[in-house]
N, C-alpha and C positions, 0 to 999 in steps of 0.2 A: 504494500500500500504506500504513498505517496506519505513521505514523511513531514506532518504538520508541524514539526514541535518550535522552529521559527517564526511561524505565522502565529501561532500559538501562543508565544512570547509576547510578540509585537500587539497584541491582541488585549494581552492583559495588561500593557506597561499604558497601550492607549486609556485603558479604564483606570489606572490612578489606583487601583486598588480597592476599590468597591465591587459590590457584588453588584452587577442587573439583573432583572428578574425578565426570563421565557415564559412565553406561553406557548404550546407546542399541543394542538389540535389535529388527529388523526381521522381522515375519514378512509371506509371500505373495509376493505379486506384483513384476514390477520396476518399479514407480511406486509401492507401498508402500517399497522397499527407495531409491527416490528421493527419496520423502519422509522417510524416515530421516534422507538428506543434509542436507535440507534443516536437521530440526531440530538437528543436528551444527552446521551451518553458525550458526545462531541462539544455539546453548549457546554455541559459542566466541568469537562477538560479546559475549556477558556475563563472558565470563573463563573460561569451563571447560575442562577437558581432560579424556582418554576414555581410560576404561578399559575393556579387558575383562572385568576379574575385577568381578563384581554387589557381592561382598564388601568390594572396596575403592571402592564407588562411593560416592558424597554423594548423588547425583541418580541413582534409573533411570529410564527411559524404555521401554515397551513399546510397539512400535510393531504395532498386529494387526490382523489379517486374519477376515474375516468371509466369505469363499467358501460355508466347511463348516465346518456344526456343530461337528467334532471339533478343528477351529484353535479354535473357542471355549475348548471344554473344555480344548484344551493349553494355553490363555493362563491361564483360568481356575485350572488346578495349577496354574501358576505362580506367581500369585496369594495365592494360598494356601500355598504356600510359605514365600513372604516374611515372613508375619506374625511367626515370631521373629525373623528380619534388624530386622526394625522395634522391637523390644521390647527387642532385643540396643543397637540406635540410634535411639533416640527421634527423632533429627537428619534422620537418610535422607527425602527427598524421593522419592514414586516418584508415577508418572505414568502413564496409560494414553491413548495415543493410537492412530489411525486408523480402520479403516471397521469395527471392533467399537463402538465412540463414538460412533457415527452410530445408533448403533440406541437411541431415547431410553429403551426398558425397559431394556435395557444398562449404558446410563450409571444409570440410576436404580439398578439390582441393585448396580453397582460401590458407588454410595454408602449404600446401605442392608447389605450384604454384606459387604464389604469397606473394616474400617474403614484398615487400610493403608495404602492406596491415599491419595493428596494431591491430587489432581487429575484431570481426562480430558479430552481435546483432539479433537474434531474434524476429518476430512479436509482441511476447507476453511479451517479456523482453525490452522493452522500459527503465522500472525502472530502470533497473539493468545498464541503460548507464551508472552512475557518476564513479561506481565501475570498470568498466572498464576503463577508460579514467584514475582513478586514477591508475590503473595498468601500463600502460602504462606510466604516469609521473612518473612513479618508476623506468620504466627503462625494463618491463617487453617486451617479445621478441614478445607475440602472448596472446590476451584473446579471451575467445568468450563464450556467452552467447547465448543460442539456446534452451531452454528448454521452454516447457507451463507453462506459472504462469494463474491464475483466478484471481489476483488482477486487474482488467481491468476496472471493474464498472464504480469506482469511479472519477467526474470531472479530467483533470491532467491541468497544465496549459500549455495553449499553445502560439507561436507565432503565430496571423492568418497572411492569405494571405490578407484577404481583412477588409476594418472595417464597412460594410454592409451587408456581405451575409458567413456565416458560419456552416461549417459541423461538425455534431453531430453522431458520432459511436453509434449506439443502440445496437448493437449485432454484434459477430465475429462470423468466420466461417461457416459452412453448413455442412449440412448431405445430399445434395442431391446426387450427385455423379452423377452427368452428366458425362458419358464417355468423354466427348472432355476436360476434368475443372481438372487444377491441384488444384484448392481451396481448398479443403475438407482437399487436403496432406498437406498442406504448412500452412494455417490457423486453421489448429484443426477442433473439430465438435462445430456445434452452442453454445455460449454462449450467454444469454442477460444479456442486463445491468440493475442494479433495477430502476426500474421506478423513485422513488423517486427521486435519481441522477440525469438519464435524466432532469424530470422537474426541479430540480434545477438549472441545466444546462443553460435549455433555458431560464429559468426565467433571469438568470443572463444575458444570450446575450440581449434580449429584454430591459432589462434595460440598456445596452450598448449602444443601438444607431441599434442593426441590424436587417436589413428588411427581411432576408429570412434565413431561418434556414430550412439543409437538413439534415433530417435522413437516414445515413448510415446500410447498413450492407447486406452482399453478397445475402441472403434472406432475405428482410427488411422486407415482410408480413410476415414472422415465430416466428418473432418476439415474446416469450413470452411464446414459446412451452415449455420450460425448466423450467416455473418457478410455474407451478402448480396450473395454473388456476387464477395467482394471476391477470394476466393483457395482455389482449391480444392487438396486434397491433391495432387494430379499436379503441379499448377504450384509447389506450394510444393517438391516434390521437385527438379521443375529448377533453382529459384531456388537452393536449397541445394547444387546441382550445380555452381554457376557460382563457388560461392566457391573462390579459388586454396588452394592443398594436397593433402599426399598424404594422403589419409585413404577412409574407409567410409562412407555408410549406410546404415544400417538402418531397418527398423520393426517394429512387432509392436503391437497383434493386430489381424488383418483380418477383416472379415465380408463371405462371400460373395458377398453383395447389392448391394455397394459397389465390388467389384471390376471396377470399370468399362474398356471397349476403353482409356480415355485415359491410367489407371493402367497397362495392360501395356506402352505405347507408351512410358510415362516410365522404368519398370523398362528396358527395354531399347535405351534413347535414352540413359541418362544414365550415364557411366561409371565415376562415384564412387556410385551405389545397387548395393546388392548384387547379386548375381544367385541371388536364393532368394526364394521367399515363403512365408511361414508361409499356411495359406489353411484355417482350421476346417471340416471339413464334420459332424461332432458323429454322423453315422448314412448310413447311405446309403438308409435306408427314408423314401419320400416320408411314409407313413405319420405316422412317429417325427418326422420333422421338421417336419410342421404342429401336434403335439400338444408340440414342443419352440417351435414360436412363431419358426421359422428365418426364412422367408419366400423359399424358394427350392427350388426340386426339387433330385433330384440329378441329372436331367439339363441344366439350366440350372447347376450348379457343373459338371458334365462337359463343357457348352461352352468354363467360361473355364481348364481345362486344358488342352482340346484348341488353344484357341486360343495357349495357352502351349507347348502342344510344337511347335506348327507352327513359330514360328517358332523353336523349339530344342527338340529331341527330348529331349535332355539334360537341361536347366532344371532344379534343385531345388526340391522342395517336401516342406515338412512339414505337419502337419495335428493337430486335436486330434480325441478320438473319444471319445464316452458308451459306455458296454457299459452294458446291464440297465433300460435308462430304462423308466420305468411301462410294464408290457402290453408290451415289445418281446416280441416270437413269434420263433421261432427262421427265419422268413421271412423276420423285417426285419433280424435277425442276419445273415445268408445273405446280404442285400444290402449290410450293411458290407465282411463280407469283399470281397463282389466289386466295389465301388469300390476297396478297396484293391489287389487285382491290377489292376484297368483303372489306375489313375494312376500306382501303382507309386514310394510317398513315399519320400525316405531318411529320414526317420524320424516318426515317430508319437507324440504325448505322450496316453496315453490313461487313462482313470479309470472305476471302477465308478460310476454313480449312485448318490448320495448324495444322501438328503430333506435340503430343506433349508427349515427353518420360514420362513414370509412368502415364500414364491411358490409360485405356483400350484400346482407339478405336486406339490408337498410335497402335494398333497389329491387327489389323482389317484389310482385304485386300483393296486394292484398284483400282479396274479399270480406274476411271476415269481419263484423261490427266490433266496436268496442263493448256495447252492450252482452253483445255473444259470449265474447271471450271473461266479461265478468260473471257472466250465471256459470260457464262453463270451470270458472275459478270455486264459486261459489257450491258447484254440483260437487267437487275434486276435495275438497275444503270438509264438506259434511261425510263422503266414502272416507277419508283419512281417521274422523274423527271416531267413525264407528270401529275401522279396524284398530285405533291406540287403545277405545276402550276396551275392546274383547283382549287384543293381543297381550296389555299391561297385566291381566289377571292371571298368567304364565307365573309370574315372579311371586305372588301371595302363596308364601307357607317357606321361600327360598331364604337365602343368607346369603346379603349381594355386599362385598366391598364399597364401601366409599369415600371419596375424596371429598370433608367438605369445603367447601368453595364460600359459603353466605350464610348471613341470616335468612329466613324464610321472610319472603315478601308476601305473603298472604295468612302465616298463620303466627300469631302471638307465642314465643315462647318453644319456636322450632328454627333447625338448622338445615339448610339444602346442600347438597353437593351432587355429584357426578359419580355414577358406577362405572365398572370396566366399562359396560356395555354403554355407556353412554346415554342412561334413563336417568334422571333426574330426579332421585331420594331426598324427602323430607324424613328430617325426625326431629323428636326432641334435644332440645339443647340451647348451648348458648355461645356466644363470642368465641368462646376458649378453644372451642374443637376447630374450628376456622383453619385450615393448613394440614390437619392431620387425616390419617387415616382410620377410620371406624367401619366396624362390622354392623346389620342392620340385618335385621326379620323382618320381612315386610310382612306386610300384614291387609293392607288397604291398594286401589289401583283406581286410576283415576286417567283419565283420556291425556292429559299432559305428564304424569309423572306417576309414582307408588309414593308409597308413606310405609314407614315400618318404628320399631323400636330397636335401641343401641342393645346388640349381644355384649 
């Protein structure tokens, strides 16, 4: 990595010795929301500390998301907001980073638009934040850094969110190129990280105290395609299995295609990866999913279920799901639903299709109403909720681990956290358990979650 610790100097000798106070706002994804850390981790190398209040900050920091249009337009008010914060503090530093930055009419609208704004950073230029910030305490009118660097590998240090459960980037970008995915534009094509790094990585979190470590990356089974055979994701999951501690992992997000016999073997060989897979099937019309650019039927995703219930009928899986994609007919609708009774997910994170300018399907024609694609959200929505209620009643009478994570937002005087499986355990309790790991009889099942009491 590009060695800061000059600019770094000149950084701090400019501040006289005071601390300014960040604000550092993440939106999207959890590798957006990791990168956040990241630049947290870099502002407090320069001296700064963080605030929540935008009003009290020296420095903000927008960290955004570029999925869908309407994350633009929220960044975008936001944006526009500020411009009396700025007129009120001529002083305020503010910054626009992530995969909105990546988009070079983007960056150029910010600087022609938005005279605010001090600067924009790119996905892959994290590093490069000190040297802009030092531009800017110079007095400079506009920087921006948008270009792809490959120094990404290596540990950086970051500020977490939590001091139990942290995410780990294995690999950037994709080459898949799903028509609906601005990804591939805004993130580059796949890079992985060298193994060696990762494991250092998690070695060090493990010896920190933390119980679940998630591996990042937009195709986290692809993991390793790039590096020549040296390490492919299954193997890097066992290697990560073997490091001593009581801890988790995880990963997220998986495509289909990738989901290979030697990845199901590693899920259920290794006794510190979870027992859940996220597994997107986006439509269950073969149709929809060669005009989405998937590269798989859905009976070839209904192979690597079935081959997942065999060897555990039980097995949790969630999924992501399009409602309304260009020309869906209420035929190919018809075939969502009915993967979704055939696999029978505990839960579903599912989205109306949204055009989204620079990919393809954004030019695709579209018959179908908005109105359509809401009842047909709406129809997906109430089948889900039937099969969490029937399917959560599996676990009543079981002893499920869990991680708890919260207080309970709905019941006085209970704790929530995360099972292997990735179901959502209330029980009683208080503050204290917050980080730790507790045993739980469930006993109740309820369409969102189970409830049980501490063994």
């Amino acid at each position: 990595m590009n060695d800061n610790t000059v600019i770094i100097s000149e950084i701090k000798r400019l501040l006289g010795g005071r601390q300014p106070l960040a604000y550092v706002r993440s939106f999207g994804c959890q590798l957006n929301t990791s990168d956040g850390e990241k630049i947290k981790g870099l502002l407090r190398k320069m001296g700064y500390g963080f605030t929540e209040d935008e009003a009290q900050a020296d420095l903000i920091i927008l960290n955004t998301c570029a999925v869908r249009e309407n994350a633009e337009d929220r960044v975008f008010g936001i944006v526009g907001s500020m411009k009396k914060l700025k007129e009120l503090r001529p002083d305020l530093i503010i910054g626009i980073a992530g995969c909105m930055t990546a988009q070079s009419h983007i960056a150029e609208k910010i600087k022609k638009s938005y005279p605010q704004v001090d600067f924009v950073l790119g996905t892959s230029a994290i590093n490069g934040l000190p040297r802009l910030l030092l531009d800017c305490l110079n007095g400079a009118k506009f920087s921006a850094d948008i270009a792809e660097y490959d120094d990404f590998s290596a540990q950086a240090e970051q500020v977490r969110e939590s001091s139990f459960k942290a995410s780990v980037p294995i690999m950037f970008g994709c080459n898949n190129f799903c028509t609906y995915c601005i990804v591939p534009y805004v993130r580059g094509r796949e890079r992985s990280r060298r193994p060696e790094d990762i494991i250092s990585e998690v070695e060090g979190l493990v010896r920190d105290g933390y119980k679940e470590i998630m591996l990042l990356g937009q195709n986290v089974n692809s993991y390793g395609n790039d590096l020549g055979g040296e390490m492919s994701f299954p193997q890097l999951l066992r290697r990560l299995n073997a490091i001593e501690g009581d801890f988790w992992i995880r990963f997220m997000s998986s495509h289909p295609k990738d989901a290979s016999a030697e990845l199901i073997d590693a899920i259920f060989e290794c006794d510190k990866v979870a027992k859940h897979l996220h597994l997107p099937v986006q439509s269950g019309s073969d149709g929809v999913l060669r005009r989405m650019n998937r590269r798989y039927t859905a009976e070839k995703y209904l192979g690597i279920v079935d081959e997942i219930r065999r060897r555990d009928p039980d097995f949790s899986l969630t999924t992501d799901i399009i409602v309304g994609f260009p020309d869906e007919t209420e035929e190919d609708f018809e075939a969502t639903l009915a993967i979704m009774e055939r696999v029978r997910y505990d839960n579903i994170y599912s989205f109306i299709y949204s055009r989204r300018t620079g990919t393809k399907a954004a030019e695709m024609p579209d018959a179908v109403s908005e109105e359509e694609k809401g009842a047909r959200m709406r129809r997906l929505l109430e089948l889900q909720r039937e099969i969490s209620t029937e399917h959560y009643k599996r676990f009543i009478g079981r002893r499920m681990r869990v991680l708890v994570d919260d207080v309970s937002k709905k019941r006085e005087g209970y704790v929530s956290g995360k099972s292997s499986e990735f179901i959502i355990v209330e029980l009683e309790g208080d503050s204290s358990l917050i980080g730790q790991f507790v045993d739980v009889e469930i006993t109740e099942a309820m369409n969102w979650a189970v409830r049980g009491r501490r063994v």
